[in-house]
C-alpha positions in Angstrom: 0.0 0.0 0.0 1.3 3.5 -1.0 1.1 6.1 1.5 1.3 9.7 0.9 3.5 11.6 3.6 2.4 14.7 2.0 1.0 16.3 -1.3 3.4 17.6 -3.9 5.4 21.0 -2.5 6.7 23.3 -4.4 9.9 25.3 -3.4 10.1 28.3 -5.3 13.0 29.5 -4.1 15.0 26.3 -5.3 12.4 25.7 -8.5 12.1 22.3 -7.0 8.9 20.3 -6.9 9.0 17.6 -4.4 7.2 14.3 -3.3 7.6 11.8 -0.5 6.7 8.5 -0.2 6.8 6.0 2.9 5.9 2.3 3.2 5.1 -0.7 0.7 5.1 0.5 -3.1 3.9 -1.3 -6.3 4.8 -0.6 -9.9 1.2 1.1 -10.7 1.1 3.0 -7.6 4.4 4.3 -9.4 2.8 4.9 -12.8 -0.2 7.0 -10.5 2.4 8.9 -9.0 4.2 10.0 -12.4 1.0 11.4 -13.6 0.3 13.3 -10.3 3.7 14.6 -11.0 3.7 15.6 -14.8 0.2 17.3 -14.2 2.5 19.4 -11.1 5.2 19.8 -14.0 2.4 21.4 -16.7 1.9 24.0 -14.5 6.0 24.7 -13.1 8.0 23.5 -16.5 10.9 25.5 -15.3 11.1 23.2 -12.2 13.3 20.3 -11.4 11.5 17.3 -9.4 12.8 15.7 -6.1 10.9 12.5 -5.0 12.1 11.2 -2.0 11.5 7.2 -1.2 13.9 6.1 1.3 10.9 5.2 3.4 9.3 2.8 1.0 9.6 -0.8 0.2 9.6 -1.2 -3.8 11.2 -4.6 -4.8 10.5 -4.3 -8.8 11.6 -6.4 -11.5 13.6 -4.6 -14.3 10.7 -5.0 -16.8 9.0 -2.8 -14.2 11.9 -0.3 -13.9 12.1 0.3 -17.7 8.1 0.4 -18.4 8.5 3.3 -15.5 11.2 4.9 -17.0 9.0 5.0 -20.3 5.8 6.0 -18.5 8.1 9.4 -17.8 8.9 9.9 -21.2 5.3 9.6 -22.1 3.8 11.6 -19.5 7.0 14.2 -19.0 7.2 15.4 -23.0 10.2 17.8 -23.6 10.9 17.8 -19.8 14.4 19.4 -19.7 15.0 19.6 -16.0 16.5 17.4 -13.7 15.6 14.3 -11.5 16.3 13.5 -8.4 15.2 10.5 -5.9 16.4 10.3 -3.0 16.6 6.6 -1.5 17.9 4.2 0.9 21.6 3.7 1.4 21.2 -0.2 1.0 22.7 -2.4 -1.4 19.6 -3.8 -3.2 18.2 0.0 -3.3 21.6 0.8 -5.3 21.5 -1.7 -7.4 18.1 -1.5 -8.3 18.5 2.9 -8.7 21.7 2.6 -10.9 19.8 0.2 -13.5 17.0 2.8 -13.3 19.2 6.0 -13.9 20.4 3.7 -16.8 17.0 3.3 -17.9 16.1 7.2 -17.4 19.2 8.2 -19.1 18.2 6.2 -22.4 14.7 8.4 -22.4 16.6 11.0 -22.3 16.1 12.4 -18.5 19.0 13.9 -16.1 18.7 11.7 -13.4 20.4 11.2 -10.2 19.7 9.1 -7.1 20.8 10.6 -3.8 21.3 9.1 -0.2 20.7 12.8 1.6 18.4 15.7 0.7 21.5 17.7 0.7 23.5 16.1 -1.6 20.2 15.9 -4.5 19.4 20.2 -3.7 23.2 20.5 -4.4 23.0 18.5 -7.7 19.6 19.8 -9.0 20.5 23.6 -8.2 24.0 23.4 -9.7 23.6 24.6 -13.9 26.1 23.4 -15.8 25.4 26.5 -18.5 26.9 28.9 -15.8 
């Protein structure tokens, strides 16, 4: 069962909207919350996402991972900004986020998975133009 922590934020300041997540996650709870987010993204296209799940359970298999990933492209059209997720420092979790980023990266997305909300602000605020 998915629980929300809280609705979508938005930090204006940062131009980062952001998500949490806690407890036992399935692949189409997933697919739910990637439309929750790319109707958030219509309305702040300028702004990067944070989701942060290191208090879920989410054991996919990689079928699921790349049907995700695609479910982004679909839903996030000509999205330009950056991803972030921020997860649990756990083996399994690392394995199962670098196969991911893989998967992102080959739709096109900047993704990055984080241990600490500090380390993902850092990453998504830093502009490589400047």
């Amino acid at each position: 069962m998915l629980t929300m922590l809280a609705e979508i934020s938005i930090d204006h300041d940062q131009k980062v909207i952001m998500r949490s997540l806690s407890g036992a996650v399935d692949p189409k709870q997933v697919l739910l919350l990637i439309s929750e987010i790319a109707f958030t993204v219509a309305q702040y296209k300028s702004y990067h996402i944070l989701v942060d799940i290191r208090d879920t359970t989410f054991e996919p298999e990689m079928s699921d991972l790349l049907e995700i990933a695609t479910e982004f492209s679909r839903q996030l059209t000509n999205y330009n900004r950056k991803i972030a997720f921020l997860i649990p420092d756990t083996a399994q979790r690392r394995k199962v986020a670098e196969f991911f980023k893989a998967c992102m990266q080959t739709q096109g997305f900047e993704f990055n998975p984080f241990f600490d909300h500090e380390s993902a602000t850092e990453w998504l605020a830093f502009d490589k133009s400047t």
